[in-house]
Backbone as CSV, one residue per row, in Angstrom:
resi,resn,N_x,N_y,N_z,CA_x,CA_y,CA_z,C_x,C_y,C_z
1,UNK,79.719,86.027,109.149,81.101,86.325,108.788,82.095,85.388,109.489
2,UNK,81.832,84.844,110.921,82.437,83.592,111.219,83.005,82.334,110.188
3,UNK,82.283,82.092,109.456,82.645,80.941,108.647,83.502,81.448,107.655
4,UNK,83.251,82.465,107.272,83.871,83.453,106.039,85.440,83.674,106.248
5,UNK,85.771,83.677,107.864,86.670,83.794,108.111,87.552,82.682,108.601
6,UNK,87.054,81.159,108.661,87.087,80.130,109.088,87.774,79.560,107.692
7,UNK,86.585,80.212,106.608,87.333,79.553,104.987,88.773,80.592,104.885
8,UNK,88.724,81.737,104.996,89.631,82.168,104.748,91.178,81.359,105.205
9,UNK,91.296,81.331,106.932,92.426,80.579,107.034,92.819,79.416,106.191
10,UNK,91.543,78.786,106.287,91.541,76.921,105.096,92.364,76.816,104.511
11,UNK,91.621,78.023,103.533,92.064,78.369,102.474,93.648,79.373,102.028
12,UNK,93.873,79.964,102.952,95.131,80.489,102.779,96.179,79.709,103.188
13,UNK,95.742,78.777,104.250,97.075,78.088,105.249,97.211,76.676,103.644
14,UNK,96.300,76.326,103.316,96.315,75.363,102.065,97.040,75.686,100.913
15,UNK,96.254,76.953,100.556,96.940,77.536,99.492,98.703,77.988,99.608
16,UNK,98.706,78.656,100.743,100.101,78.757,101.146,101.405,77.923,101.070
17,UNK,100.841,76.249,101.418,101.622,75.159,101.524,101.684,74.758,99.970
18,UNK,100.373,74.588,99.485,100.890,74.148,97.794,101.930,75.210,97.009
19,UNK,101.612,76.199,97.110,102.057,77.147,95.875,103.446,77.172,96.209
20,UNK,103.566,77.212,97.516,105.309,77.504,98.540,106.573,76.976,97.445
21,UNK,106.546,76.065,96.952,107.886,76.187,96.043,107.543,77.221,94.986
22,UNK,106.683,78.134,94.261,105.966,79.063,93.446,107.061,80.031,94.176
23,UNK,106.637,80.637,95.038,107.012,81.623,95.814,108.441,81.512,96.459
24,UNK,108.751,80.380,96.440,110.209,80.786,97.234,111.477,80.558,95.646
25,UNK,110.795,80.144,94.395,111.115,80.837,93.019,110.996,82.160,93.119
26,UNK,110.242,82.518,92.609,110.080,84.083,92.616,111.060,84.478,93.832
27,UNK,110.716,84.354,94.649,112.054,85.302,95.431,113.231,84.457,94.778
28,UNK,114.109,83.896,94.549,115.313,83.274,94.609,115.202,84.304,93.144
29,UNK,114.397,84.512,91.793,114.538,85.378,90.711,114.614,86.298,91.243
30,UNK,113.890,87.082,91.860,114.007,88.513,92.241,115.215,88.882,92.849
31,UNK,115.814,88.142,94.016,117.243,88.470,94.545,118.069,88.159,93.425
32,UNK,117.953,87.212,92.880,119.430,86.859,91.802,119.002,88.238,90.649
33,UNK,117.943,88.769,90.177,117.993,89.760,89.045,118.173,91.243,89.616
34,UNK,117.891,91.291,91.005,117.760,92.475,91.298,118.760,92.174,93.014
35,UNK,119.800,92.322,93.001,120.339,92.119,94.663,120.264,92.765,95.672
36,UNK,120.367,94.203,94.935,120.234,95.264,95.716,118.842,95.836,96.185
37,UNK,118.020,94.371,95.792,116.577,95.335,96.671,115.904,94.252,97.116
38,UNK,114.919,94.628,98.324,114.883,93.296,98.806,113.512,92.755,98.108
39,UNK,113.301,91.428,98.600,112.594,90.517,97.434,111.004,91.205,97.993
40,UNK,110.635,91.914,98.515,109.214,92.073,99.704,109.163,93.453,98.983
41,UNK,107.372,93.883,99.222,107.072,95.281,99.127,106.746,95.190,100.431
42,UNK,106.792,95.966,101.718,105.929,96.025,102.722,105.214,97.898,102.765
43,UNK,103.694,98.018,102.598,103.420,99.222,102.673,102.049,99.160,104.201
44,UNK,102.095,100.031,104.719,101.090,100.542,105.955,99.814,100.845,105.233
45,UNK,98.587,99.777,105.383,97.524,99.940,104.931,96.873,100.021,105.947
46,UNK,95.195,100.342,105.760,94.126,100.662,106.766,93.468,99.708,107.148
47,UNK,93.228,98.875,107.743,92.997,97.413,107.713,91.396,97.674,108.718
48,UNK,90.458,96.800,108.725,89.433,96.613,109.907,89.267,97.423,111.029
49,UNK,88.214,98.295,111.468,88.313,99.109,112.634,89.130,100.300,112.765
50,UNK,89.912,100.697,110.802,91.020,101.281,110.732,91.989,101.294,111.483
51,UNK,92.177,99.998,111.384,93.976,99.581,111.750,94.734,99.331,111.276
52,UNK,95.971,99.863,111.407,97.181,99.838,109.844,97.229,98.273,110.754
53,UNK,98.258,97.942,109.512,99.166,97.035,109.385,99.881,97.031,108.291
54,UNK,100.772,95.842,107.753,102.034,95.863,106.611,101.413,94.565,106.043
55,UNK,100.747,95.314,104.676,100.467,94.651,103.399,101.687,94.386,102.930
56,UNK,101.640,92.897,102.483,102.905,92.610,101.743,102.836,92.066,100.618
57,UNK,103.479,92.232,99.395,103.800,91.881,98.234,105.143,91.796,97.613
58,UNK,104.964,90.952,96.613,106.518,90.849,95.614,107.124,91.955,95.205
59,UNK,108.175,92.906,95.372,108.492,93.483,95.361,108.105,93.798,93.415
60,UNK,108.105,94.863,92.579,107.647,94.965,91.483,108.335,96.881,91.231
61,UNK,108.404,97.372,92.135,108.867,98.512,91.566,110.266,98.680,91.744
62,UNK,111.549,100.270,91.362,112.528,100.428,91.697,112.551,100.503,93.307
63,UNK,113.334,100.025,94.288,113.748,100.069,95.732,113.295,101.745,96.260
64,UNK,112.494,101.878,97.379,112.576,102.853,97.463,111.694,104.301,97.007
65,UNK,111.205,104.015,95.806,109.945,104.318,95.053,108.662,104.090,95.091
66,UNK,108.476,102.786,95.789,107.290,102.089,94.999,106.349,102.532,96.101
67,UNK,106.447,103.157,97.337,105.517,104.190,98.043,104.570,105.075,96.958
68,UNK,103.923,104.531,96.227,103.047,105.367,96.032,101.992,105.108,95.907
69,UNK,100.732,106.101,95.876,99.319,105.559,95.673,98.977,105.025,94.554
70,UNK,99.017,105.320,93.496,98.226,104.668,92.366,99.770,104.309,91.413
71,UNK,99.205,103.696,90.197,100.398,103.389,89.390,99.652,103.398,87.514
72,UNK,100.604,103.443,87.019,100.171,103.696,85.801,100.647,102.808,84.646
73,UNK,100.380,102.330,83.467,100.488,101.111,82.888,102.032,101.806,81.996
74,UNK,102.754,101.139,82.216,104.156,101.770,81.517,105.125,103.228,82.151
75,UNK,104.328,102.624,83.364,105.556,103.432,84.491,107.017,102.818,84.734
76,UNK,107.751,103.355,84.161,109.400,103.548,84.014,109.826,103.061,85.371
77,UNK,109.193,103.147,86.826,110.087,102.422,87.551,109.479,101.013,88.448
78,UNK,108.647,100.618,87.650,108.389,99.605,87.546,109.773,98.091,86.449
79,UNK,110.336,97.565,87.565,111.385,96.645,86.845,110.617,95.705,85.821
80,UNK,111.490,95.266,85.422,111.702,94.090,84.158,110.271,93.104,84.628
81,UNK,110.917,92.312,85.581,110.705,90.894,86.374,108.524,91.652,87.034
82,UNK,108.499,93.008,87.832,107.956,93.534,87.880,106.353,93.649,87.206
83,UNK,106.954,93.845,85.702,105.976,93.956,84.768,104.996,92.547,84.629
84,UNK,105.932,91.754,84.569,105.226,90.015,84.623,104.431,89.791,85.287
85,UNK,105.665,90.082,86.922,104.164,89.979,88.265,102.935,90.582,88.193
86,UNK,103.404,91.928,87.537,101.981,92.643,88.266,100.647,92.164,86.942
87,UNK,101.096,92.008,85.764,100.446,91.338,84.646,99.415,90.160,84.919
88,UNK,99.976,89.111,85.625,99.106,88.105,85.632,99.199,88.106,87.600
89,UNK,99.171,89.282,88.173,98.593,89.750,89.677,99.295,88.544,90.842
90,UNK,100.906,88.183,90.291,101.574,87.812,90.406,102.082,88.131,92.267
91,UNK,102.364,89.617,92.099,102.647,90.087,93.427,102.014,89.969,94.283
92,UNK,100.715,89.884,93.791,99.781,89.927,95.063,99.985,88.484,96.072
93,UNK,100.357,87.300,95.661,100.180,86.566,96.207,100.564,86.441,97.807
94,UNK,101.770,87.075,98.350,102.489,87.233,99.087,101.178,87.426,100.358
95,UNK,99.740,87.821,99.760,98.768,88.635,100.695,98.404,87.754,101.432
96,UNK,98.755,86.224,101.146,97.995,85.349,101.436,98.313,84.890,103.098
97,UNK,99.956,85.610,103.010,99.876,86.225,104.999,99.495,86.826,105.723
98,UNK,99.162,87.999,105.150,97.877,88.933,105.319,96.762,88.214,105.606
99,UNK,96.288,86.872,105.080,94.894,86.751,105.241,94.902,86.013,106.354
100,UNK,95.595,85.036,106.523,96.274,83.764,107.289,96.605,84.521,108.918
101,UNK,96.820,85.901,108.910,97.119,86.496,110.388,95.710,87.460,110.953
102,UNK,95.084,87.563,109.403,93.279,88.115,109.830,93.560,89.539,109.671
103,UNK,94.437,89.751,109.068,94.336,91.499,108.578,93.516,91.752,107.600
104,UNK,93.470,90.756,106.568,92.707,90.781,105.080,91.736,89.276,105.580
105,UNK,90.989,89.290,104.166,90.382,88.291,103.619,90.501,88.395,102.396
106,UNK,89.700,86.953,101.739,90.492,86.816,99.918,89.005,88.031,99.342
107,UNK,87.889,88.094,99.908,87.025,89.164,99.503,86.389,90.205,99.661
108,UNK,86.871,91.590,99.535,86.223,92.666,100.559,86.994,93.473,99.561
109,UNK,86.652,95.016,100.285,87.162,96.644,99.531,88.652,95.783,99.921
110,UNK,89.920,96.495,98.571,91.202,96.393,98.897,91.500,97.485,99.374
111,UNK,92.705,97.286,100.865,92.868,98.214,101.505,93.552,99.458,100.917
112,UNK,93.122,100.384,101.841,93.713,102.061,100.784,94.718,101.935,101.793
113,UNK,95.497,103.448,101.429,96.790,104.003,102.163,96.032,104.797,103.001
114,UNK,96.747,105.103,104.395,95.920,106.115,105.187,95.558,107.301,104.421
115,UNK,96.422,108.100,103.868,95.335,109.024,103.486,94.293,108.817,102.349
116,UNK,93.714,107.987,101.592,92.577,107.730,101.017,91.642,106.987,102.028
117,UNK,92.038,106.082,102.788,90.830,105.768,103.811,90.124,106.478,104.405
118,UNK,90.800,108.139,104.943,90.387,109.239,105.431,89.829,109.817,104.553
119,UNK,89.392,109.263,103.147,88.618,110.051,102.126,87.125,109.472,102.970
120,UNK,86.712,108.511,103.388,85.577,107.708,103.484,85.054,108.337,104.682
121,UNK,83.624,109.292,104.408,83.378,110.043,105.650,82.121,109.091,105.559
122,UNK,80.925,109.739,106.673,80.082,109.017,107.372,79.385,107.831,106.926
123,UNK,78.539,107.388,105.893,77.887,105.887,105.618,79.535,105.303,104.927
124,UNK,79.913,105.581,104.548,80.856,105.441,103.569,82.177,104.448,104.797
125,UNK,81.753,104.833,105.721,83.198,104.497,106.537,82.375,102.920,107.521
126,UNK,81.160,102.499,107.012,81.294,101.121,106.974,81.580,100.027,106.429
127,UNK,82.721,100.414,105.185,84.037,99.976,104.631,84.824,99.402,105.528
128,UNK,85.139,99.930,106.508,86.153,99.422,107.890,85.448,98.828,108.645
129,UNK,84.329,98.684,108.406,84.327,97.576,109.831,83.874,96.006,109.209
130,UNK,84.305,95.477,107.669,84.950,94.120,107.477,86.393,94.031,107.048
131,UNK,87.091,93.043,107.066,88.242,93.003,106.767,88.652,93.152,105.057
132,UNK,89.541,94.093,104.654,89.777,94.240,103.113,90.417,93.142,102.356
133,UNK,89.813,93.146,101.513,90.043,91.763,100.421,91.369,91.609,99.644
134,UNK,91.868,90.428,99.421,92.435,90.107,98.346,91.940,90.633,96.815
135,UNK,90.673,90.559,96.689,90.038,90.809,95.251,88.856,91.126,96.183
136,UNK,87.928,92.003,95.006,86.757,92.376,95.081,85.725,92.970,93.896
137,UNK,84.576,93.135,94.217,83.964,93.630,92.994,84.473,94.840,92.163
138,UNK,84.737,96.082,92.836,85.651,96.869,92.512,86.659,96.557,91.537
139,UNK,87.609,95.441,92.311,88.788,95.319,91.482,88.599,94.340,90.088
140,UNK,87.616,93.834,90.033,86.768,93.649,88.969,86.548,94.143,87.592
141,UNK,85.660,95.279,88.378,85.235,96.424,86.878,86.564,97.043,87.049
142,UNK,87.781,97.211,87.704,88.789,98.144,87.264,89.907,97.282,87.104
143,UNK,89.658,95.884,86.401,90.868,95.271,86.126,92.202,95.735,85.363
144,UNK,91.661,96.443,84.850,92.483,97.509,83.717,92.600,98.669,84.168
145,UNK,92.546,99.001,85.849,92.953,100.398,86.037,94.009,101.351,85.533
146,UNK,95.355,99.875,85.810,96.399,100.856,85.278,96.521,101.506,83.861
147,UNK,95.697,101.315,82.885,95.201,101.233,81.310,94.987,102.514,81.745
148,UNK,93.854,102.496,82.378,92.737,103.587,82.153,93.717,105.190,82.459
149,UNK,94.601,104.720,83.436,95.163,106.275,84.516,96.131,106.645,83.446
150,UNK,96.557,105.735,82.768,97.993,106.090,81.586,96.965,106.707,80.509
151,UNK,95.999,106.634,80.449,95.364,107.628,79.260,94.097,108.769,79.375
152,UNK,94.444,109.303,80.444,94.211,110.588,81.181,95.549,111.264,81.216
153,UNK,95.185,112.675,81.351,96.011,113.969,81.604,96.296,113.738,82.965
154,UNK,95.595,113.531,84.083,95.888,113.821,85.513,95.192,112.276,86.041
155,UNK,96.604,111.259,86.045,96.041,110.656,86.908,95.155,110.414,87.977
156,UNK,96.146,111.040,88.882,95.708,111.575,90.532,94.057,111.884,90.405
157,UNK,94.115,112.700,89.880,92.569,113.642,89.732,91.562,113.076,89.282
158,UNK,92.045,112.212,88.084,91.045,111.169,87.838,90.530,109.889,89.099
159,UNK,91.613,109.556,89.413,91.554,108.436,90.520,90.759,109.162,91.035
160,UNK,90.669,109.903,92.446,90.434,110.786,93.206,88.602,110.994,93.042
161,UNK,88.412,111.623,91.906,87.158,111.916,90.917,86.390,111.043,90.972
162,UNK,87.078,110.079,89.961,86.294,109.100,89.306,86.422,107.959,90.099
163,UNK,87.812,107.229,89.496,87.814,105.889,90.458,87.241,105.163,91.974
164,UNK,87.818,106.059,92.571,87.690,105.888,94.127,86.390,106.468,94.429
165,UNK,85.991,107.099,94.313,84.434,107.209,95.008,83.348,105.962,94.229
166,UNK,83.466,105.421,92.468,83.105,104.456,92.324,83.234,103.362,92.914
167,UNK,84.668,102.960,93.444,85.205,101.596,94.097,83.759,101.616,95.449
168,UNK,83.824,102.929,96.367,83.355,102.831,97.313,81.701,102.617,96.985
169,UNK,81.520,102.948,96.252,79.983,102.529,95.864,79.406,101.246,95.327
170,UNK,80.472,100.465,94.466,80.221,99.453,94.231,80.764,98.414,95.927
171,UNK,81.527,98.734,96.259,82.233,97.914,97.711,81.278,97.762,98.647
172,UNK,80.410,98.968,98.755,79.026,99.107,99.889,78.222,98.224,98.884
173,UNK,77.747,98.461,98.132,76.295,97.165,97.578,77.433,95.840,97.808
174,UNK,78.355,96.011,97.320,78.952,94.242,97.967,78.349,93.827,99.012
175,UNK,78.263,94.660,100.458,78.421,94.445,101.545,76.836,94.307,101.625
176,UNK,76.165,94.894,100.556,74.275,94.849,100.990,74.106,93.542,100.416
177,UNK,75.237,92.605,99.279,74.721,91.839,98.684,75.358,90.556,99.106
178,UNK,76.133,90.558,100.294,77.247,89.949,100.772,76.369,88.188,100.650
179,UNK,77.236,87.244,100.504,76.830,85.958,100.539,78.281,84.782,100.255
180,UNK,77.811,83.800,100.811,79.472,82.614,100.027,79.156,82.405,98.683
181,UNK,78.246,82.412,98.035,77.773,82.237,96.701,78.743,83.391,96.031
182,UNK,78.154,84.586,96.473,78.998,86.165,96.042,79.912,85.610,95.930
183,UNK,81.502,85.709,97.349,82.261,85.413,97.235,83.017,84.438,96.439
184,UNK,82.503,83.316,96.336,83.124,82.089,95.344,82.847,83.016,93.908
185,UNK,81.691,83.332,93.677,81.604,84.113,92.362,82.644,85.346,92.065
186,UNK,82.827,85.993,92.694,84.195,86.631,92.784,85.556,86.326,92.730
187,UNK,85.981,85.735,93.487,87.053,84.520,93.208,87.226,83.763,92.049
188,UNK,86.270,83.715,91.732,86.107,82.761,90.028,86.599,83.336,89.031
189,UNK,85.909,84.734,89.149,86.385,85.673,88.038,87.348,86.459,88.047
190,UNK,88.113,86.013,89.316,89.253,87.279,89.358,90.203,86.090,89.269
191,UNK,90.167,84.318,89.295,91.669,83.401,88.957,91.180,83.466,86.966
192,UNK,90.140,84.185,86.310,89.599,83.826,85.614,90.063,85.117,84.712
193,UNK,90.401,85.960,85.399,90.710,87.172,84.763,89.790,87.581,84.050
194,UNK,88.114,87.550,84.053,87.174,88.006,83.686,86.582,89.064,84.313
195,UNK,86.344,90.125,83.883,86.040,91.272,84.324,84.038,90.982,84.600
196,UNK,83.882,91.546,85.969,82.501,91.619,86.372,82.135,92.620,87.021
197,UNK,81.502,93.522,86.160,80.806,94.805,87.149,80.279,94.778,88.423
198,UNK,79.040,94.213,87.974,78.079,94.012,89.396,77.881,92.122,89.392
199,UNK,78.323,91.716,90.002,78.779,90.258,90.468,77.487,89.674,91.148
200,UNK,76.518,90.433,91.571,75.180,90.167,92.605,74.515,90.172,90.996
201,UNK,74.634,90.418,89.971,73.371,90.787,89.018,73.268,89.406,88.472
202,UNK,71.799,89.378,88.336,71.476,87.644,87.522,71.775,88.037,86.149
């Protein structure tokens, strides 16, 4: 995992410097369309060894709101500018400070909110002891989560149910199947927007 984390900086402090006029657009749109809110999401995630820290992203919901756990595809307070980002996973980029300070990496479980991390009881809670990903296999097969929760009766319940105890099952064989091969293969398909269940399968 040394090297893993060696590419990570590389790769974020690199990536960081190219894209940087990308990103300091997007904010200069976001303040000029929206003034009154600031251009940043910052939320308290569970990070390695379960340690919060402040995940950050492009701001995408109404000010004030966007505290919540899950989200749903044609949620009303989700803005204009919002819808774009989160479409082509736009917001996320911002993570790439996250990775660059060693809270995240670009591949692992994505971090939960404290109270879903406290869903993960005994085998289950060696989730926390690598650092949570930018993308992962998980976020993979649920590229279309927000699809899926807008056409259920009970979000929540579904997530809860269904989703999240899957994420954690596919996230652990990640970790049995862990490799740089994996990873680059992951990465591929998530700038690729190709959906991959099990990413280890020949």
């Amino acid at each position: 995992m040394f090297f893993k984390r060696l590419l990570d900086i590389f790769c974020s402090l690199l990536g960081g410097i190219l894209i940087s006029p990308i990103l300091f657009s997007i904010g200069i749109v976001l303040f000029i369309m929206y003034p009154d809110q600031s251009v940043f999401f910052k939320q308290k995630r569970v990070g390695r060894y379960s340690r919060l820290f402040w995940l950050i992203k492009f701001r995408t919901m109404v000010d004030n709101i966007e505290n919540t756990s899950i989200s749903i595809k044609g949620d009303k307070r989700v803005t204009q500018m919002g819808v774009i980002l989160r479409r082509y996973k736009i917001d996320e980029i911002p993570e790439l400070w996250n990775i660059l300070k060693g809270d995240m990496s670009f591949v692992g479980p994505r971090p939960d909110v404290p109270g879903y991390a406290d869903k993960l009881k005994d085998d289950d809670r060696i989730l926390l002891t690598i650092r949570p990903g930018l993308t992962s296999p998980a976020s993979l097969k649920y590229y279309n989560e927000e699809e899926l929760l807008a056409q259920v009766e009970d979000p929540v319940k579904f997530n809860d149910d269904i989703i999240f105890p899957d994420k954690v099952k596919i996230n652990k064989a990640y970790l049995d199947h862990w490799s740089f091969g994996l990873d680059l293969k992951i990465i591929l398909f998530t700038i690729l927007g190709k959906k991959l269940k099990e990413p280890w399968a020949q």
